[in-house]
Structures are given as structure tokens and as C-alpha cells.
N, C-alpha and C positions, 0 to 999 in steps of 0.2 A: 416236729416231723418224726421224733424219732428213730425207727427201723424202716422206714421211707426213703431215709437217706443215708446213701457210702459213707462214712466215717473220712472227715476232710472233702466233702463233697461239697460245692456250693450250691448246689440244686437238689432236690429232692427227685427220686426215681421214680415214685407213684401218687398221684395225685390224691389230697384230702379233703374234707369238707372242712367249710370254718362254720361254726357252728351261731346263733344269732345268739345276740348278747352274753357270748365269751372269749374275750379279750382272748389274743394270741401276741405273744413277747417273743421279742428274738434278740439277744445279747449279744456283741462277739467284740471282742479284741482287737485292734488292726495295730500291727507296730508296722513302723518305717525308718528305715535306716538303711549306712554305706556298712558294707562288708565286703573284705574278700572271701571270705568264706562262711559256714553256715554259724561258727564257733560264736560270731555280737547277737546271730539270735536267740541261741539257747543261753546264752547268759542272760540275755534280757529275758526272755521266761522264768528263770529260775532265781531272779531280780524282783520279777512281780507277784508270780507265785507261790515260792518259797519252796521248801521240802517239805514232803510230809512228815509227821513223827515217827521216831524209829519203832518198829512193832516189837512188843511185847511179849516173849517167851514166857509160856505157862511155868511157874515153878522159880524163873527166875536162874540167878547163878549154878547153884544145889544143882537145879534137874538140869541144866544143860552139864554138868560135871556128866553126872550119873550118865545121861543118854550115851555121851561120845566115848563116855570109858564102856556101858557094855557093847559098844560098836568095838572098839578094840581087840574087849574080851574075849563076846559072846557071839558075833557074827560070822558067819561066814567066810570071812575077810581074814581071819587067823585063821593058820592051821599049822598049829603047834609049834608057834616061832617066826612061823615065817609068816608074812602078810602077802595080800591081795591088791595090787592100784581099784578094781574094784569086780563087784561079783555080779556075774554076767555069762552064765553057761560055761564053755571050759577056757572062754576068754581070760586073760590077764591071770598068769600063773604067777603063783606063790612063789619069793624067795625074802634074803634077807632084807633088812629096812629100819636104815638108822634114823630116819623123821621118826616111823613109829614106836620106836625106844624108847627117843625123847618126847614122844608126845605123851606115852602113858606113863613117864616119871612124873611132869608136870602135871599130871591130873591125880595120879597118889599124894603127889602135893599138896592139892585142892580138896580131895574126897573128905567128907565127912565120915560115911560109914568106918569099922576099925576094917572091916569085911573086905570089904572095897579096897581099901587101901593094901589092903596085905596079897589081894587077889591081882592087880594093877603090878604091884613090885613082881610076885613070882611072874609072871607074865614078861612085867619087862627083861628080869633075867634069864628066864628061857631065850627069848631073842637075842640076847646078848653072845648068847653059847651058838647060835647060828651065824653070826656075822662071821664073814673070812676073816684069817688069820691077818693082823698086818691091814684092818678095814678100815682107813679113816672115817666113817660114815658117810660115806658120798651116797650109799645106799639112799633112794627113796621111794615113797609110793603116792604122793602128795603132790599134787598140782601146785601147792600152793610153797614153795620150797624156800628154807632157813638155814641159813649156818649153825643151829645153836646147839644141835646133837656134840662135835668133836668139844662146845665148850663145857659142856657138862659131862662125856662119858672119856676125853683125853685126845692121846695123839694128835693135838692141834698143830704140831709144827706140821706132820705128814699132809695133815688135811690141806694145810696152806699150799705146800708146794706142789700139792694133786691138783687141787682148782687154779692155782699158776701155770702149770705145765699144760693142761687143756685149755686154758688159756690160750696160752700160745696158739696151739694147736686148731682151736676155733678161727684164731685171724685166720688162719690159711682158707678159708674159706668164702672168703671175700677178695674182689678184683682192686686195681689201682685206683679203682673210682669208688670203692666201696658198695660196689653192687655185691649181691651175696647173690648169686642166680636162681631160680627154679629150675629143679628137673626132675619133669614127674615121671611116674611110674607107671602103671595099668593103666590111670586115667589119667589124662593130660588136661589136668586143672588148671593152666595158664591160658588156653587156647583163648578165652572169652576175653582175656585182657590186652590192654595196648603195649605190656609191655614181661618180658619174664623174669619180674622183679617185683620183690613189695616192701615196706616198711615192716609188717609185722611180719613177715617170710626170715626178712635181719634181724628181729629187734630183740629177740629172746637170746639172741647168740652175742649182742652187743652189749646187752644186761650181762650177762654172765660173765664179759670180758672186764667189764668194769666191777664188779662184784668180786672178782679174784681180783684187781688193781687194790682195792681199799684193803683186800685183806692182807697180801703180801708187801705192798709198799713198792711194788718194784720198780723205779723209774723208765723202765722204757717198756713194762707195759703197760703204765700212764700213760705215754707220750703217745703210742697206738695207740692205745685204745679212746685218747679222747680224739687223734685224726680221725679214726672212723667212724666217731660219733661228729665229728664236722659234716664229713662227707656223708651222712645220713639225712643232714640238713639242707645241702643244699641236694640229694636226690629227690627228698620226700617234706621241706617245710609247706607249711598250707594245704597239704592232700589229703585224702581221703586213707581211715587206716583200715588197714586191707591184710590180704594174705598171709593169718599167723594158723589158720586150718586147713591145710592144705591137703591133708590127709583125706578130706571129704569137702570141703568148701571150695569153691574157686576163688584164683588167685584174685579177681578183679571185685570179690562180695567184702563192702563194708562189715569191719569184724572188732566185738569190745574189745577180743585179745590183743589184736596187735595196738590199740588205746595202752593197752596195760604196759605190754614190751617196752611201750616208746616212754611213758609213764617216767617208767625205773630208768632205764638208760639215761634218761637224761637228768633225772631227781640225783643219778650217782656219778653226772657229768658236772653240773651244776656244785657236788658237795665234794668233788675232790678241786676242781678248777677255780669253784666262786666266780665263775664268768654271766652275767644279766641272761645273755642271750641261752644260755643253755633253762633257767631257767624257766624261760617266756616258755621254750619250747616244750618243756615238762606242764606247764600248762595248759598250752594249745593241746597237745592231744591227752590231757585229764578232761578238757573241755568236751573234746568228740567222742568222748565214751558216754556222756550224762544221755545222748538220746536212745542210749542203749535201756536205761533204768526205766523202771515204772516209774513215776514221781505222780501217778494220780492210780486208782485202783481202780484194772482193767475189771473187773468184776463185781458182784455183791460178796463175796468170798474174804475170809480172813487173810488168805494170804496173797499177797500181790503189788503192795509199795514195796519197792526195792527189790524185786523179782528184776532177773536181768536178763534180757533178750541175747543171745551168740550171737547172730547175725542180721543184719539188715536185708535179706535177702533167699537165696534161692541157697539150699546142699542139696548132697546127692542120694539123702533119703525119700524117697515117694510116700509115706505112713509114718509117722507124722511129720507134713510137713512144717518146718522150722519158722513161718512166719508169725510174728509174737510171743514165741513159746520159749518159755524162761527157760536157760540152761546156766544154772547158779554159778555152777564151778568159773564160769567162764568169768564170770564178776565176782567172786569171790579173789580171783588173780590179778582184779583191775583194781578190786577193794586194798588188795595189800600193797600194790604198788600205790593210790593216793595215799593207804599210810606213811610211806617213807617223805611223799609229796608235801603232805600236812604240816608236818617237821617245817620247812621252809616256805610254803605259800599258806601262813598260817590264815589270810581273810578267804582264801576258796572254804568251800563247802567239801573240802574231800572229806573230812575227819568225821563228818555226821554219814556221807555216802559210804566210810567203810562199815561205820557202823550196823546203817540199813542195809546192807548185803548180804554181811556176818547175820544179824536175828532172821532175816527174811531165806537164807541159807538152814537155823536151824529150826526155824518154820517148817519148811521140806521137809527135813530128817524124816528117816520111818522112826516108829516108835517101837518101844520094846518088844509090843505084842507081834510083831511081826519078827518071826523070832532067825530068819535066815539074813534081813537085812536092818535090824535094828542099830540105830545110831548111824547109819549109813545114808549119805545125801545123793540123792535123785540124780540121773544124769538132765533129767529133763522136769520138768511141772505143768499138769494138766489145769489150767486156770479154772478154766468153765467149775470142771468138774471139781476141784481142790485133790487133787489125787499125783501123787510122786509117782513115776515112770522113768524106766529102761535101767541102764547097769548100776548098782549101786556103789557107791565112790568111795573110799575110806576117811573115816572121818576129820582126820589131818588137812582137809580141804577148808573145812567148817573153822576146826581150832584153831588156826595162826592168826586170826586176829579176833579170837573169843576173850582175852583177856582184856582189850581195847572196850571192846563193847561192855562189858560190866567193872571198867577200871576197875582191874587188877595189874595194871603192868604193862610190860609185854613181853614177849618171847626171845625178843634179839633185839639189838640197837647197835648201833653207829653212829662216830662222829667223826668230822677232820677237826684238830685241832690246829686252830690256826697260827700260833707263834711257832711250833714244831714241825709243823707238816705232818706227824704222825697221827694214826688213824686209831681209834679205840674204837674196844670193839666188846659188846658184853651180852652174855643169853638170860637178857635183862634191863630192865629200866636203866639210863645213865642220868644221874642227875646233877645240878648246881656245877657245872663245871668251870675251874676258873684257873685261869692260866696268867700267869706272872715271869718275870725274868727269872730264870734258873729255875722256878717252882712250877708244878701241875696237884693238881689237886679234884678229886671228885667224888661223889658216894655213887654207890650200885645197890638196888634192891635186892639183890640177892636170887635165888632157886631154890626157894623153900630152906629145908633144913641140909642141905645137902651141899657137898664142896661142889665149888665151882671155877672156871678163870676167866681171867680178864686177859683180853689181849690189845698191845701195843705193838702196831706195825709200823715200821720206817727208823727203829731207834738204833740208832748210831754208835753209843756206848752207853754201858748199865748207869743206868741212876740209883738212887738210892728208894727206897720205897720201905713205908708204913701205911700200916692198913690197922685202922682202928673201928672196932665191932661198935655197930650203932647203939646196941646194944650189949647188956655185960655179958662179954665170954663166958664158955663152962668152964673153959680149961685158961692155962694162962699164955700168955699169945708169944710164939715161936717166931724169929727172924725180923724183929721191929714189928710184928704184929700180924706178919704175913706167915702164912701157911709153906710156902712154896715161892720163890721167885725164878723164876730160870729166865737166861738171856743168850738166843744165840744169835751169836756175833755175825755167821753166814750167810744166815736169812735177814737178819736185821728185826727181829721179833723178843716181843719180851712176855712172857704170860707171868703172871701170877694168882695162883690157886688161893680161893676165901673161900669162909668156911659159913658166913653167914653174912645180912644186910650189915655194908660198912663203909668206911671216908676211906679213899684211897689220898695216900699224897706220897709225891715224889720229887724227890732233888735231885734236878740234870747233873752230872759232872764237868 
């Protein structure tokens, strides 16, 4: 029928001729099954049909370095230090931005050119000389947001007890039932809905409450923060994920983001608790985000598996409107939260879906020759036409999980260890981890050639610690082999500074 017939239409709209002696074939699929919700059918699609292959970035590793650092460098997006969240007429002003510090360390790290590399440094330390006096790096410009700046550039005790204290400060924002309410503003985005509440409206502020818990160790904002991710559960299990755009989306439009919100929240409910049910729920909405992906290519066009849709629905722009129209950023937030997911529901398909998000993200990119928004990803993607459209985004969007995608690593990790309860925590691979009575023991890949720390939250009193270089030292190794250990006893935090990829091991006291 082709173009005869609505796309999911069972009838055709205009009548055709069958022509004599030319066979006409008609194929289709019928599954039947019990659900309570839509989550047994897209798994069974994605069961029978698989993913497609992750797409293939011209140039490979190299040029995707190259692109996202002169997006740093050379766009519009810097201006003399300070960075842009992204460039859009005199929208989104320039100030400091400690993602971007750490993001264009990590790529002098990577850059082959000498050029590059020394261009990338001066760069990073111009911004350096911008951050406030006393700045844990809380600064950012990235949607897509790390802890791994304070582990690489210092002040990690401060950083800790900044994102604790806002912590706190976040509960207060939530009712005894754990509603977090809507209250709009100009436009009144809830009106359309049953109710002035949503899952994704909470879920960013719930991720973030648990996100300071792993970091700080603090026992009772564990003990919050996993009530209100109960009370999340019974407001919002089985529902539709909704209102994390409220700035422009209505409260009641199916939305990837708040897929992603509920994602993390419970990926980091799950890895501090170890309770099944938190879990499941990290699954159920990784599951409700998949019919947000391309997983078949809407076009004859190179880019469009793993293009990812915002919304299922209607925003409050008239030109262009949002129905099918990829807006990457938005799954590139959903891509980093299935990475954390991946870690523990190793048989889902997240780990291939952050994948396809990240290349089909730096698919988007503008390219060099566009020389105001070069290395800078789309707010939006013209399919039909293959063309990037509206504010351009800083590249820190694209990079947090570009090292995933062409294993190299990654940027940040976490784990609970489980005989201690303490949380480790590195702006880096953590690998082989093996825990014994009185002993821990593990290696970390390291940040290039550059010092770095490792932290341990929850530690009660100092242990002893050796840190042996995977490889042979230049120099000969200080403090049983550690750089640096500091312990304080207040916070309940232990950092130790390395100097390069190494075995950590440690004797409890």
C-alpha cells in the first residue's frame, strides 16, 4: 500500500489497483499476551527483533577526540574560560564550568596531535583561573552530569559535603507522601493532567538525593532518601513516565527523561540497599524509555537508529512540531543512566542502547566546517532532511559516555562494597574488586598520566593502604606506595591520591 496507508493503520486510505498476474504479499506480526502494562510488549519486540548495530562514526576514536575538543576549544560555547550550556542567540550566558575542565583534561589525555594536546591544557587552565575562589566544582554545563571533576582537579571533602547539604535541602521539597508538587508558572503545564504531580517532575531531585547518599555515607540520608524512593513506588509503580519537561512539555506527555530520572534513582536505590524490588523497578522504566529509540531507521538517511524521540507527544512549540523528532540530549541522559543500570541487570540490552545513543549523538555533531557551532550537538535532528537544528549544546552531553562506546574506560564509577558498607568511588574504571575479612583490595585505570583520587565513603577508622603502580613507577613510591592518603574522621571519608593505573589494597584496623 505503501503511502496509502497512516503508518499503524489497518486499512488503507486510498484505493489501488492489483494489477493481473502480480502477486501482492502482505506480512505482519500478531503477538498476544497478559500485561499490565505496555513494558511484556516491547520487550517482546526487542526479543524478536533485536537492536540494530551501533552506527559507525567516520574516523572512528581520533576524530571523535578531535571533533568534541574543537567544540570546547573553537566554538562558540567558550568564551575565554568560561563556557556556554549551549549557543543560541543571547540565550544561556557564559560563566564558570567544572564538567568542562574535566572534560577537556580527559581529551588532552586522549588527543594525538602535540598541538592539540597543549591547546586543550592552556584552555583547561584558563578556566581553572575562572572558577570561584573555594569552588568545589559543582559548576556545570552538561546535561549529562559526573562527579569526576572534584576527583581529578581536589577539594573532594568540600564537594561531598556541598552535594550533602543540598541534599538535604532537596528533601524539603517533597510532601509526607512523597509527592514533590508542580507549580507552574506563565503556563500552567499541569492543567492537562489528572493530577499535580509526576514521576519525572521527582525523579531528578530523587537521583540526586541518592547520588550525595553514596557519596557521603551519611546514614540518615540513606535512610531518607531510600523512604522516598519507596514512596516513589507506590505513587508512580506501573505508570506512564511523564513530567521531567515541564518548562515547555505538559505535565501529563509521555517523556524519555523522566525514563532516565527513575532509571538512576533506582539503579542507586538498588546499589546502596541490594533490595530485588528496587531493582525490578530500575528496569520497568529502562524498559519505557526503549519506545522512545529508533530501533528501525525512520528514513533512507545515515542517521537515525538510535536517534531518540523527547516526547510521545504534543510541547508548546508550533515549528517544529516535536512528533518523531529526535532530541539526542534527551537520551543521551537516559543512555547514562542505563550505564549505571548495565553494571547490575547485565542480560537487558542497556549497555548496547547507551551505546547507540552516544554514536548516533555524535552522528548529530556539526562538524568543523561550521565554524560557530562545531563539535556542538543539536538540540533537535531533521530526519527527512539529515540536518542538525536549534541551540547548539556543549559537547559534555555527547562525552560522558564516549569512552563506553569505543572502550576506553569510563569517566566515573561506583560501587558498594558489600562486607563494609562503604562506598568507593573513582573518575575511572574500578576493577577485580575483592573483599575479605580485615582486607579490600582493587585496581583503578587510572586518568591518564595525571594524579588523581580515589574515594572511600562510610570509613569509620583509617586502614592502612598500599597502592602498587600497575606499571613500574618513574619515581619511587611515597607512603607504602600511595601518593597522598588523607582520612577524615568527621565526614567519615578517606581519599587517596595516585599518580597513575594501580592495585589498591587496604588493611581495616
Amino acid at each position: 500500500v505503501g503511502d496509502g496507508r497512516f503508518e499503524n493503520a489497518l486499512f488503507a486510505h486510498t484505493p489501488f489497483h492489483l494489477k493481473a498476474g502480480q502477486p501482492v504479499t502482505a506480512r505482519a506480526t500478531i503477538i498476544g499476551g497478559a500485561g499490565d502494562t505496555v513494558v511484556p510488549a516491547v520487550r517482546k519486540y526487542v526479543e524478536i527483533r533485536g537492536l540494530p548495530p551501533i552506527p559507525q562514526f567516520n574516523g572512528g576514536f581520533d576524530a571523535a577526540v578531535r571533533l568534541l575538543s574543537h567544540g570546547w576549544l573553537d566554538s562558540a560555547i567558550n568564551e575565554g574560560g568560561l563556557f556556554r550550556h549551549a549557543v543560541w542567540g543571547d540565550s544561556f550566558k557564559a560563566g564558570p564550568a567544572g564538567d568542562a575542565i574535566m572534560y577537556m583534561d580527559w581529551l588532552a589525555n586522549q588527543a594525538r596531535e602535540p598541538n592539540m594536546v597543549e591547546r586543550l591544557t592552556a584552555a583547561r587552565d584558563l578556566a581553572i583561573t575562572k572558577m570561584p575562589q573555594g569552588q568545589p566544582y559543582i559548576s556545570m554545563v552538561s546535561h549529562t552530569g559526573t562527579p569526576a571533576a572534584p576527583f581529578v582537579f581536589g577539594n573532594l571533602p568540600a564537594y561531598v559535603e556541598r552535594r550533602r547539604a543540598d541534599a538535604e535541602s532537596i528533601l524539603e521539597r517533597f510532601d509526607e507522601q512523597g509527592v514533590k508538587a508542580y507549580r507552574p508558572g506563565g503556563v500552567d503545564y499541569g492543567k492537562t493532567h489528572f493530577a499535580k504531580h509526576a514521576n519525572g517532575h521527582a525523579g531528578s531531585d530523587v537521583a540526586s538525593i541518592l547520588e550525595a547518599a553514596t557519596l557521603s555515607a551519611d546514614p540518615r540520608l540513606i535512610e531518607r532518601g531510600l523512604a522516598l524512593l519507596d514512596k516513589q513506588t507506590t505513587l508512580y509503580a506501573n505508570t506512564v513516565p511523564r513530567g521531567a519537561q515541564v518548562w515547555e512539555v505538559p505535565l501529563h506527555t509521555p517523556d524519555i527523561l523522566a525514563c532516565a530520572h527513575m532509571v538512576k534513582a533506582y539503579t542507586l536505590g538498588y546499589m546502596i540497599a541490594g533490595k530485588p524490588e528496587h531493582l525490578e523497578q530500575a528496569r520497568y522504566w529502562a524498559w519505557t524509555g526503549v519506545p522512545f529509540v529508533y530501533l528501525a531507521n525512520p528514513t533512507t538517511g545515515e542517521v537515525g537508529p538510535y536517534a531518540t524521540i523527547a516526547v510521545l507527544g504534543a510541547t508548546n512549540w508550533q515549528a517544529p512540531i516535536w512528533f518523531g523528532q529526535p532530541v539526542q540530549w534527551c537520551g543521551l541522559v537516559y543512555g547514562s543512566a542505563l550505564h549505571l543500570l548495565a553494571q547490575y541487570d547485565r542480560e537487558g540490552p542497556w549497555a548496547a542502547i547507551t551505546r547507540g545513543v552516544t554514536a548516533a549523538g555524535l552522528q548529530m555533531t556539526w562538524p568543523t566546517s561550521d565554524v560557530k557551532r562545531q563539535g556542538l550537538l543539536p538540540d533537535y535532528f531533521l530526519l527527512r532532511a539529515q540536518v542538525s537544528e536549534g541551540p547548539a549544546i556543549n559537547p559534555g552531553t555527547v562525552q560522558a559516555r564516549l569512552p563506553e562506546l569505543f572502550d576506553k574506560g569510563t569517566l566515573y564509577d561506583v560501587r558498594r562494597l558489600s562486607k563494609t558498607g562503604w562506598f568507593l568511588h573513582a573518575p575511572c574504571a574500578v576493577r577485580d574488586v575483592k573483599e575479605a575479612d580485615g582486607t579490600l583490595a582493587f585496581t583503578v585505570d587510572g586518568w591518564g598520566s595525571k594524579v588523581f583520587q580515589v574515594l572511600l565513603a562510610g570509613v569509620d577508622k583509617a586502614p592502612t593502604v598500599t597502592v602498587r603502580p600497575i606499571r613500574p613507577a618513574a619515581r619511587p613510591p611515597e607512603n607504602g606506595g600511595a601518593d597522598a592518603v588523607d582520612f577524615n574522621a568527621q565526614q567519615r571519608l578517606l581519599t587517596i591520591t595516585i599518580r597513575q593505573p594501580s592495585e589498591v589494597q587496604l588493611r581495616l584496623q
